[in-house]
C-alpha positions as CSV (number, residue, x, y, z in Angstrom):
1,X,-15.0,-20.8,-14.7
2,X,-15.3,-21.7,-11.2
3,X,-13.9,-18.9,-8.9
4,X,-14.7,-20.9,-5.7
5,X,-11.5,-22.6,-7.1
6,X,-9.6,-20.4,-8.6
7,X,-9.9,-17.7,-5.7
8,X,-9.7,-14.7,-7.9
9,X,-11.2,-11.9,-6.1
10,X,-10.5,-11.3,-2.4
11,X,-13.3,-11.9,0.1
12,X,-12.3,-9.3,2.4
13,X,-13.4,-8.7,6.1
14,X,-14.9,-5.3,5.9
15,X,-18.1,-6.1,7.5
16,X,-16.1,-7.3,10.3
17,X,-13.7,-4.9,10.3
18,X,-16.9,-2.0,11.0
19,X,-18.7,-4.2,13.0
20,X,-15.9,-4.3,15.6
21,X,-15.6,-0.5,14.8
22,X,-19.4,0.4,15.7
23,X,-18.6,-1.8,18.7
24,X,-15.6,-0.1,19.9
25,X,-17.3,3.8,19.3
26,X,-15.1,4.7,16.2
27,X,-16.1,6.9,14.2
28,X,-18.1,5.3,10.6
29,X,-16.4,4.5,7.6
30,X,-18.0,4.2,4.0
31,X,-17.9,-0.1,3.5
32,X,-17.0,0.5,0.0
33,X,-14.0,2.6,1.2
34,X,-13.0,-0.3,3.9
35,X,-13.6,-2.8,1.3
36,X,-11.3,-1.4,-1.4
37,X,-8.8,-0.4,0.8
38,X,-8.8,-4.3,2.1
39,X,-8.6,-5.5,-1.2
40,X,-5.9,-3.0,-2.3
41,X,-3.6,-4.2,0.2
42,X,-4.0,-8.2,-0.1
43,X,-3.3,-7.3,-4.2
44,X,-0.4,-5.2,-3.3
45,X,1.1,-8.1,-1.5
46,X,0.5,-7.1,2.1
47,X,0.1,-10.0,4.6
48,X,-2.9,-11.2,6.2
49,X,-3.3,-12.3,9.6
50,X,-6.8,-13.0,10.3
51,X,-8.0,-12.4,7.3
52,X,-7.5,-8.9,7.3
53,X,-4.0,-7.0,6.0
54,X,-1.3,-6.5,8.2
55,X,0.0,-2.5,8.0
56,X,3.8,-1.7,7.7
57,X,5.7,1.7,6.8
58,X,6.2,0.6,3.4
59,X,2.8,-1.2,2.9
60,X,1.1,1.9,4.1
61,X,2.7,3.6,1.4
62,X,2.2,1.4,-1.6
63,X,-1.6,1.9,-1.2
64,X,-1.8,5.7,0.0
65,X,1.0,6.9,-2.7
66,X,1.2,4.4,-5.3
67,X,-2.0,2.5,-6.0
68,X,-5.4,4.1,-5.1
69,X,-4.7,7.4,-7.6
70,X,-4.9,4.8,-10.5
71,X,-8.3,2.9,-9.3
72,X,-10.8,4.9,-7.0
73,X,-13.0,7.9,-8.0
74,X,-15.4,8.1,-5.2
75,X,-18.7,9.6,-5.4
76,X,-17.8,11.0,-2.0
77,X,-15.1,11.9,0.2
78,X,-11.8,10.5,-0.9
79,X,-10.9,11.5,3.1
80,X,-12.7,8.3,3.6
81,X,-9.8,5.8,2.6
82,X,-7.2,7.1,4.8
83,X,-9.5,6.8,7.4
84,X,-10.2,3.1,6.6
85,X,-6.5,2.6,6.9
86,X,-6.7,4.1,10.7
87,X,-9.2,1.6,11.5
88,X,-7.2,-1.1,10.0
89,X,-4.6,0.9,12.4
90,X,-6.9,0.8,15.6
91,X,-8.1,-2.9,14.9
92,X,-4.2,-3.9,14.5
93,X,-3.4,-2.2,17.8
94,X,-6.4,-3.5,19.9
95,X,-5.5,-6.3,18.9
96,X,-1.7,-6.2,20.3
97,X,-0.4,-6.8,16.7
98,X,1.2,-3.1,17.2
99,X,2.6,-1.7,20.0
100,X,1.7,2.0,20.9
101,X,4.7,3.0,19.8
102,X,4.5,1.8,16.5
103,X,0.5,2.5,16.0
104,X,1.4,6.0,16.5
105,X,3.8,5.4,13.8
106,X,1.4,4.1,11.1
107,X,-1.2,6.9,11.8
108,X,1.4,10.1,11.3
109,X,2.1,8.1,8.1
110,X,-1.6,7.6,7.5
111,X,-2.3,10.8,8.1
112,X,0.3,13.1,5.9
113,X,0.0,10.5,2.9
114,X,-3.6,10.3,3.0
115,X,-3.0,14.1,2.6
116,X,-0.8,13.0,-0.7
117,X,-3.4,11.1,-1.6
118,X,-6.1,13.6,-1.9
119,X,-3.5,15.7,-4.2
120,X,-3.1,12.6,-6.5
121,X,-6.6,12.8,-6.8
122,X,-6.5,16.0,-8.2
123,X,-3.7,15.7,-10.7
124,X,-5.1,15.8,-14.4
125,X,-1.7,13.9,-15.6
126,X,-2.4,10.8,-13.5
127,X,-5.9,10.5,-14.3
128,X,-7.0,7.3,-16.1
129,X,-10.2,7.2,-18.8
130,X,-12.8,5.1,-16.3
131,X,-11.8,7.8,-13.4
132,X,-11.9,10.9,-15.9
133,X,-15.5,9.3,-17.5
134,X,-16.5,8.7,-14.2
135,X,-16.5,12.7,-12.8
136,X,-17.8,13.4,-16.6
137,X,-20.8,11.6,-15.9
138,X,-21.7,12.2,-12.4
139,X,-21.1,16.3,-13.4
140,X,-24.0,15.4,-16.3
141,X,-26.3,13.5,-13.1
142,X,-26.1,10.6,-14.9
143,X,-27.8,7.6,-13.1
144,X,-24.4,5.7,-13.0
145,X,-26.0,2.8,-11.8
146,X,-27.8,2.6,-15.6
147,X,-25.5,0.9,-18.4
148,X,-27.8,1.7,-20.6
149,X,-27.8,5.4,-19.7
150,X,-24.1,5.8,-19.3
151,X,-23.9,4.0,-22.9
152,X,-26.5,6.3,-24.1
153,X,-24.1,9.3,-22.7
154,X,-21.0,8.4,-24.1
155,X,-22.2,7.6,-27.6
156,X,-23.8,10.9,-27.7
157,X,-20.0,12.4,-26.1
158,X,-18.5,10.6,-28.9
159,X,-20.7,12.6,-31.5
160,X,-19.1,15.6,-30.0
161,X,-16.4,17.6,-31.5
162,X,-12.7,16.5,-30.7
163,X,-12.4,20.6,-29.1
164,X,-15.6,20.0,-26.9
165,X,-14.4,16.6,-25.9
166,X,-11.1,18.3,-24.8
167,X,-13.0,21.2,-23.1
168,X,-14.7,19.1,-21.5
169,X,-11.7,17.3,-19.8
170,X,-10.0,20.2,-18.8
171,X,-13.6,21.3,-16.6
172,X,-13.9,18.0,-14.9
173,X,-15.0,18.5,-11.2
174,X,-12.4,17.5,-8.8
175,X,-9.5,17.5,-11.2
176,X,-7.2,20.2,-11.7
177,X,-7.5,21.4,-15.0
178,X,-4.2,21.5,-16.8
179,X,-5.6,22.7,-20.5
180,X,-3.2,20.7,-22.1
181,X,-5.5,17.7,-23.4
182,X,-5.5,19.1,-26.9
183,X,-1.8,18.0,-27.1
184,X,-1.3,14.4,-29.4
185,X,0.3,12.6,-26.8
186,X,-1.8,13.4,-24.0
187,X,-4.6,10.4,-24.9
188,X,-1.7,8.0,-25.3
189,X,-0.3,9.3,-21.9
190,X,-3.6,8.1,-20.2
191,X,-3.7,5.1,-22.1
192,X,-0.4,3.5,-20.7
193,X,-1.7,5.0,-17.4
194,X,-5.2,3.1,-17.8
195,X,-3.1,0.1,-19.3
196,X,-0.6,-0.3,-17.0
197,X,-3.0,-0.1,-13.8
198,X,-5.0,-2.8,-14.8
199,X,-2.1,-5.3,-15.5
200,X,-0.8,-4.5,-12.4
201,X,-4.8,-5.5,-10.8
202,X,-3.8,-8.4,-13.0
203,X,-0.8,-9.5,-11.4
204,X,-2.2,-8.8,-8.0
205,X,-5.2,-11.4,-8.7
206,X,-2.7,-13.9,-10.3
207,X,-0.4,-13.7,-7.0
208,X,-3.4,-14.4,-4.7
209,X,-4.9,-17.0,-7.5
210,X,-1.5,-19.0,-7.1
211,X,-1.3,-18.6,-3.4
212,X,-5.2,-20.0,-2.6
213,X,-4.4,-23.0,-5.2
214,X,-0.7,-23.8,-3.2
215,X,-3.5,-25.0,-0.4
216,X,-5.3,-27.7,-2.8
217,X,-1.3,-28.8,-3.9
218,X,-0.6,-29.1,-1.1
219,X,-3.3,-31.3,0.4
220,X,-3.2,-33.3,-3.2
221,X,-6.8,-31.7,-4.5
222,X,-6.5,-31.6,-8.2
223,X,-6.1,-28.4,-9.7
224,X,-8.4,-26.4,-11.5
225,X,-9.2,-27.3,-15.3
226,X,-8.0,-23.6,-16.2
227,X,-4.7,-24.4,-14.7
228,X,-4.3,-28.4,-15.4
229,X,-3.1,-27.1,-18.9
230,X,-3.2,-24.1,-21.3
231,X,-3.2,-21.2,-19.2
232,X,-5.7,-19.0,-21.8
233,X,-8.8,-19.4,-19.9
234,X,-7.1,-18.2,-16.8
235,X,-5.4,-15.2,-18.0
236,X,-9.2,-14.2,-19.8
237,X,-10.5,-15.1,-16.2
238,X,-7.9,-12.7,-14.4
239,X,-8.2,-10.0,-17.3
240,X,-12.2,-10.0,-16.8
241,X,-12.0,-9.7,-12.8
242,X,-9.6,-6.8,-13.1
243,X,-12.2,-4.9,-15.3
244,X,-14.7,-5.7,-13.1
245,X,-12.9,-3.9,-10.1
246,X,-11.7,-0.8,-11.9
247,X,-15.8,-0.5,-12.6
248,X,-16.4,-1.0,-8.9
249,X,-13.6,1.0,-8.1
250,X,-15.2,4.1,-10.3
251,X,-18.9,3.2,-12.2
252,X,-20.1,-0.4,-12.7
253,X,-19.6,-1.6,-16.3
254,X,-17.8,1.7,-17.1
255,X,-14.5,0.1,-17.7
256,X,-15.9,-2.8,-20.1
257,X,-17.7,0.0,-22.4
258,X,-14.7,2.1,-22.9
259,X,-12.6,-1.1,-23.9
260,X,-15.2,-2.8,-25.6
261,X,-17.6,-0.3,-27.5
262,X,-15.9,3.1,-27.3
263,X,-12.3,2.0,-27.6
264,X,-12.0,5.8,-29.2
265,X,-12.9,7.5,-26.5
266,X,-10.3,5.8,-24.2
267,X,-7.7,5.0,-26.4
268,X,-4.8,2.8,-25.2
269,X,-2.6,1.9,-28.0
270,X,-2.0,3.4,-31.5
């Protein structure tokens, strides 16, 4: 599987983006909030213009009220991702790809739906399993950046009574506690939400997949062997990658445990 070809994953320009930003006297941004924010957008479908997205009203929106509630669960401030989007703001604007009137524009709208955002965050009905395991573990101080010890965790949470498990959900730092996981549905109900999120990462890479390849088509490069014929390989290529960033997204190799070895912890179909 060559990705060099294939042009799954974006290769965004956060460094750049904070190096011009250290330059200019903003104030810092986490990189991985920058980078997911870039990465976000360019999946959502926003335009690039030197490499980096280009912000509109109802770009700005897609990311800040309908994507990053299903993907991020920062060990941090979430305040940091409306804060990259400023900078994407500020860089825009310096350079003359907005006028003042409409920076202003984007940062209101930054600014009261990063406030949305941080509500979203909150919500116990829009969590998803890799976001709800990920506060679970980081309340235990598990060393996230251990598989082995974040295996170790969940098969010993999977030994625990169904009542424990539920208990357990409804205490979950930073979500708002809605004691109503004990109902049958409610796994189901996070399912389809951890279901449907990642097919959408999946039609996000597709899009920029098909978009990179248009180039070689177009200056007569053959194409790829995953895409000279049956399509399989590329799908599994494309399913893998969007695993991959829900576990960056929330903890490394989270995402591939629940849907690999601990299906029943995380179920998403019955």
């Amino acid at each position: 599987m060559n990705d060099e070809d294939l042009h799954l994953l974006p290769r965004t320009r956060a460094a750049d983006l904070l190096d011009w930003a250290v330059a200019e006297g903003h104030d810092p941004v986490p990189e991985p909030a920058v980078r997911t924010v870039l990465t976000l957008l360019e999946l959502g479908g926003a335009r690039l213009h030197d490499g980096l997205p280009e912000l509109t009203s109802p770009v700005l929106e897609h990311l800040l009220y309908e994507q990053l509630h299903l993907y991020v669960q920062p060990d941090g401030d979430p305040a940091a991702y409306p804060a990259a989007v400023r900078l994407l703001i500020a860089w825009q604007r310096a350079a003359r790809r907005l006028n003042a009137k409409r920076a202003e524009k984007l940062r209101a709208e930054a600014d009261w739906q990063g406030e949305v955002l941080l509500s979203l965050l909150r919500r116990a009905d829009l969590v998803t399993w890799p976001r709800l395991y990920a506060l679970l573990l980081r309340a235990d101080e598990v060393p996230v950046d251990d598989l082995d010890l974040v295996r170790e965790w969940l098969a010993a949470f999977r030994e625990l009574p169904a009542e424990e498990r539920h208990a357990a959900f409804d205490r979950a730092p930073g979500l708002d506690g809605d004691g109503n996981w004990d109902q049958p549905g409610r796994p189901l109900l996070v399912g389809v939400s951890t279901d449907g999120a990642r097919r959408l990462l999946e039609q996000g890479l597709m899009r920029r997949s098909y978009r990179n390849l248009a180039e070689l088509n177009a200056r007569g490069l053959p194409m790829p062997d995953e895409l000279s014929g049956a399509f399989e390989e590329f799908e599994e290529a494309v399913a893998q990658a969007a695993i991959d960033l829900c576990g960056e997204w929330t903890v490394p190799g989270l995402p591939r445990l629940l849907l690999e070895e601990f299906p029943e912890l995380a179920p998403e179909e019955y």
